[in-house]
N, C-alpha and C positions, 0 to 999 in steps of 0.2 A: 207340534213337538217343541221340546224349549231346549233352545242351544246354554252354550255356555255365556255368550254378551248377557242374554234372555235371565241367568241365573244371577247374574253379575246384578242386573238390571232391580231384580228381586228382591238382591240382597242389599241394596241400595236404601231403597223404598221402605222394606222393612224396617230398618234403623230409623230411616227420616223421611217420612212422605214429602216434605218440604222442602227437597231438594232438588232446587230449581234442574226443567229438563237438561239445557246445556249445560250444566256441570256434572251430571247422571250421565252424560254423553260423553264427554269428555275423560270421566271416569273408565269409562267400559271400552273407549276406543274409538267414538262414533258421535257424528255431527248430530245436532239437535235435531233435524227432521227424521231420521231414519229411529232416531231413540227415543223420538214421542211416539211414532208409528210403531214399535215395538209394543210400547208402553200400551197404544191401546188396542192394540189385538190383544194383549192379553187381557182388559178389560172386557171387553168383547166376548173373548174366550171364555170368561169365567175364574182366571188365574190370580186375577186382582180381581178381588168383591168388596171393595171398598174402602176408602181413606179416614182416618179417623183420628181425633185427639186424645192422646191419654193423657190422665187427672191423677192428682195423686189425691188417695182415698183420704189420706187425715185433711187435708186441704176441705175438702167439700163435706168431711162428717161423715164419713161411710168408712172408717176405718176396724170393722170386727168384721172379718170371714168369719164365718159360719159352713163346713160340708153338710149338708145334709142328706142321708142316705135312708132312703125310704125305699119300704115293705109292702107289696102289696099282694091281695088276692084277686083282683081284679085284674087279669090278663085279653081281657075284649079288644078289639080295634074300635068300639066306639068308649069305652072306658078311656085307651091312650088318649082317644081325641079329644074328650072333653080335660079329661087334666093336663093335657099341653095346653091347652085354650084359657084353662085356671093359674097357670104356672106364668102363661104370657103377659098375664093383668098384673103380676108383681113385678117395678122394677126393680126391688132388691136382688133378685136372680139373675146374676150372672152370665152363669152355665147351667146347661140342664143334660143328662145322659141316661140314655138309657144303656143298663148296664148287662150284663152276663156275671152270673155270680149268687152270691148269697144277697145279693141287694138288686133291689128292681130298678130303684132311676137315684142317681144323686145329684144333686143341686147345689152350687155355688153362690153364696149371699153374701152380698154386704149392706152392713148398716152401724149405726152410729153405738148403738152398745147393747148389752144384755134384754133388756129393757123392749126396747126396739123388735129386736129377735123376737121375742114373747109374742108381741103385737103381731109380727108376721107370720108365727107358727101359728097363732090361735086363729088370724082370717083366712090360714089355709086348710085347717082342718076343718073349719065351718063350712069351706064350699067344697072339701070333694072326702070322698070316705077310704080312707089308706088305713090299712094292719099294725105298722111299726113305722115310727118317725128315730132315726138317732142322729143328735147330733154331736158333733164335735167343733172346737172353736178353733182357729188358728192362733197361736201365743206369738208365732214372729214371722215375718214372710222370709226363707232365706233367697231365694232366687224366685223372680218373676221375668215372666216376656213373652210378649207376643209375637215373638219372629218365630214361624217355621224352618225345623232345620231342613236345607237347600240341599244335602247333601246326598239327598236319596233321590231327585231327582232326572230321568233320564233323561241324556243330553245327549241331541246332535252334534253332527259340524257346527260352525258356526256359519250363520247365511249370509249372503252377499249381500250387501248394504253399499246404496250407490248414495 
Protein backbone atom coordinates (compact mmCIF):
# COMPACT_ATOMS: atom_id res chain seq x y z
CA UNK A 1 0.00 0.00 0.00
CA UNK A 2 1.33 3.56 -0.77
CA UNK A 3 1.34 6.12 2.12
CA UNK A 4 1.39 9.59 1.52
CA UNK A 5 5.74 10.14 1.81
CA UNK A 6 5.10 7.10 -1.03
CA UNK A 7 2.88 9.63 -2.98
CA UNK A 8 4.88 12.63 -2.15
CA UNK A 9 7.79 10.36 -3.56
CA UNK A 10 5.78 9.83 -6.87
CA UNK A 11 5.07 12.99 -7.46
CA UNK A 12 8.58 13.99 -7.29
CA UNK A 13 9.82 11.59 -9.80
CA UNK A 14 7.12 12.16 -12.15
CA UNK A 15 8.23 15.82 -12.65
CA UNK A 16 12.01 14.83 -12.59
CA UNK A 17 13.38 11.48 -12.38
CA UNK A 18 16.68 13.22 -11.97
CA UNK A 19 16.29 14.35 -8.79
CA UNK A 20 18.86 13.36 -6.99
CA UNK A 21 17.69 10.69 -3.81
CA UNK A 22 18.76 13.07 -1.09
CA UNK A 23 16.92 16.05 -2.09
CA UNK A 24 13.51 13.58 -2.90
CA UNK A 25 14.38 12.83 0.84
CA UNK A 26 14.70 15.84 1.97
CA UNK A 27 11.69 17.00 0.14
CA UNK A 28 9.24 14.32 1.54
CA UNK A 29 10.77 14.44 5.07
CA UNK A 30 13.20 11.56 5.16
CA UNK A 31 17.02 10.76 5.00
CA UNK A 32 18.37 9.39 1.89
CA UNK A 33 18.49 5.73 2.96
CA UNK A 34 14.95 5.17 4.05
CA UNK A 35 13.83 7.30 0.61
CA UNK A 36 15.81 5.07 -1.82
CA UNK A 37 14.47 2.06 0.06
CA UNK A 38 11.09 3.49 -0.74
CA UNK A 39 12.01 4.38 -4.06
CA UNK A 40 12.78 0.75 -4.79
CA UNK A 41 10.03 -1.37 -3.33
CA UNK A 42 8.07 0.46 -5.51
CA UNK A 43 10.19 -0.50 -8.23
CA UNK A 44 9.98 -3.96 -7.16
CA UNK A 45 6.35 -3.50 -6.66
CA UNK A 46 5.60 -2.59 -10.11
CA UNK A 47 4.71 1.14 -9.14
CA UNK A 48 7.69 2.66 -10.88
CA UNK A 49 8.03 0.80 -14.41
CA UNK A 50 10.62 2.74 -15.50
CA UNK A 51 12.72 5.95 -15.91
CA UNK A 52 12.74 7.79 -19.07
CA UNK A 53 13.90 10.88 -21.07
CA UNK A 54 11.52 13.01 -22.86
CA UNK A 55 12.44 14.62 -26.36
CA UNK A 56 10.68 17.29 -27.79
CA UNK A 57 9.19 15.97 -31.14
CA UNK A 58 10.04 18.99 -33.42
CA UNK A 59 13.69 18.63 -32.08
CA UNK A 60 14.15 14.97 -33.54
CA UNK A 61 11.49 15.38 -36.70
CA UNK A 62 8.62 13.55 -35.32
CA UNK A 63 6.58 16.51 -34.91
CA UNK A 64 2.72 15.34 -36.80
CA UNK A 65 0.53 13.16 -34.36
CA UNK A 66 -1.56 11.34 -36.19
CA UNK A 67 -4.87 9.36 -34.00
CA UNK A 68 -5.53 6.67 -35.63
CA UNK A 69 -8.70 4.77 -35.06
CA UNK A 70 -9.29 1.57 -36.72
CA UNK A 71 -12.11 -0.83 -37.62
CA UNK A 72 -11.99 -4.17 -37.59
CA UNK A 73 -13.86 -7.44 -38.33
CA UNK A 74 -11.52 -9.56 -37.05
CA UNK A 75 -12.27 -10.14 -33.38
CA UNK A 76 -10.06 -13.59 -32.81
CA UNK A 77 -7.42 -13.82 -30.02
CA UNK A 78 -5.11 -14.90 -32.54
CA UNK A 79 -5.99 -11.97 -35.06
CA UNK A 80 -5.23 -9.43 -31.65
CA UNK A 81 -1.96 -11.25 -31.47
CA UNK A 82 -0.72 -11.09 -34.47
CA UNK A 83 -1.59 -7.20 -35.07
CA UNK A 84 -0.12 -6.20 -31.68
CA UNK A 85 3.07 -8.06 -33.04
CA UNK A 86 2.49 -5.87 -36.50
CA UNK A 87 1.79 -2.72 -34.55
CA UNK A 88 5.01 -3.46 -32.16
CA UNK A 89 7.53 -3.52 -35.50
CA UNK A 90 6.32 0.45 -36.04
CA UNK A 91 8.20 2.79 -33.96
CA UNK A 92 6.11 5.57 -35.17
CA UNK A 93 3.25 4.21 -32.55
CA UNK A 94 3.20 5.67 -29.69
CA UNK A 95 0.18 4.33 -27.99
CA UNK A 96 -1.79 1.62 -28.88
CA UNK A 97 -5.61 0.78 -27.32
CA UNK A 98 -7.88 -1.29 -27.60
CA UNK A 99 -10.97 0.47 -27.35
CA UNK A 100 -14.98 -0.12 -26.32
CA UNK A 101 -16.97 1.68 -28.72
CA UNK A 102 -17.52 2.30 -32.40
CA UNK A 103 -13.69 1.89 -33.00
CA UNK A 104 -11.85 -1.29 -32.30
CA UNK A 105 -8.03 -0.19 -31.31
CA UNK A 106 -6.56 3.48 -31.97
CA UNK A 107 -3.09 4.29 -32.30
CA UNK A 108 -1.03 7.26 -31.46
CA UNK A 109 1.88 8.33 -34.14
CA UNK A 110 4.31 10.42 -34.60
CA UNK A 111 6.24 11.28 -37.66
CA UNK A 112 7.90 13.98 -39.47
CA UNK A 113 4.91 14.87 -41.90
CA UNK A 114 2.01 13.91 -44.21
CA UNK A 115 4.21 12.15 -46.33
CA UNK A 116 5.77 10.14 -43.76
CA UNK A 117 2.23 8.99 -42.49
CA UNK A 118 1.38 7.80 -46.08
CA UNK A 119 4.60 5.59 -45.92
CA UNK A 120 3.38 4.13 -42.42
CA UNK A 121 -0.41 3.68 -43.28
CA UNK A 122 0.48 1.86 -46.64
CA UNK A 123 3.38 -0.79 -44.67
CA UNK A 124 0.42 -1.22 -42.30
CA UNK A 125 -2.20 -2.18 -44.34
CA UNK A 126 0.17 -4.46 -46.34
CA UNK A 127 0.91 -6.56 -43.37
CA UNK A 128 -2.46 -7.05 -41.60
CA UNK A 129 -6.04 -6.89 -43.11
CA UNK A 130 -8.34 -4.18 -41.09
CA UNK A 131 -12.24 -2.91 -42.35
CA UNK A 132 -11.83 0.89 -41.73
CA UNK A 133 -8.48 3.00 -41.01
CA UNK A 134 -9.46 6.99 -40.01
CA UNK A 135 -7.44 9.29 -39.35
CA UNK A 136 -7.12 12.42 -37.83
CA UNK A 137 -3.99 14.78 -37.49
CA UNK A 138 -3.33 16.83 -34.39
CA UNK A 139 -3.17 20.88 -35.47
CA UNK A 140 -1.66 21.91 -31.97
CA UNK A 141 -0.91 19.95 -28.82
CA UNK A 142 -2.55 22.10 -25.92
CA UNK A 143 -1.66 20.15 -22.96
CA UNK A 144 0.70 17.16 -22.64
CA UNK A 145 2.13 14.97 -19.71
CA UNK A 146 3.14 12.13 -18.52
CA UNK A 147 2.52 12.36 -14.91
CA UNK A 148 -0.27 10.37 -13.46
CA UNK A 149 -2.85 12.08 -11.52
CA UNK A 150 -1.59 10.91 -7.57
CA UNK A 151 -4.78 11.87 -6.44
CA UNK A 152 -6.80 8.81 -6.66
CA UNK A 153 -4.44 6.96 -5.16
CA UNK A 154 -5.21 5.03 -1.61
CA UNK A 155 -3.10 6.13 1.04
CA UNK A 156 -1.99 4.85 4.28
CA UNK A 157 -0.55 6.14 7.37
CA UNK A 158 2.50 7.17 6.79
CA UNK A 159 5.19 4.25 7.80
CA UNK A 160 7.90 4.56 10.19
CA UNK A 161 11.13 5.14 8.71
CA UNK A 162 14.20 4.75 10.93
Amino acid sequence: MIDRIDRRILSILQEDCTVPVAEIGRRVGLSTTPCWRRIQKMEEEGVITGRVALLDPAKINAKVTAFVAITTNQHSEDWLKKFADVIREFPEVMEFYRMAGQVDYLLRVAVPDIEAYDTFYKKLIAKIDISDVSTTFAMEQIKNTTALPLAYVATEKPKADT
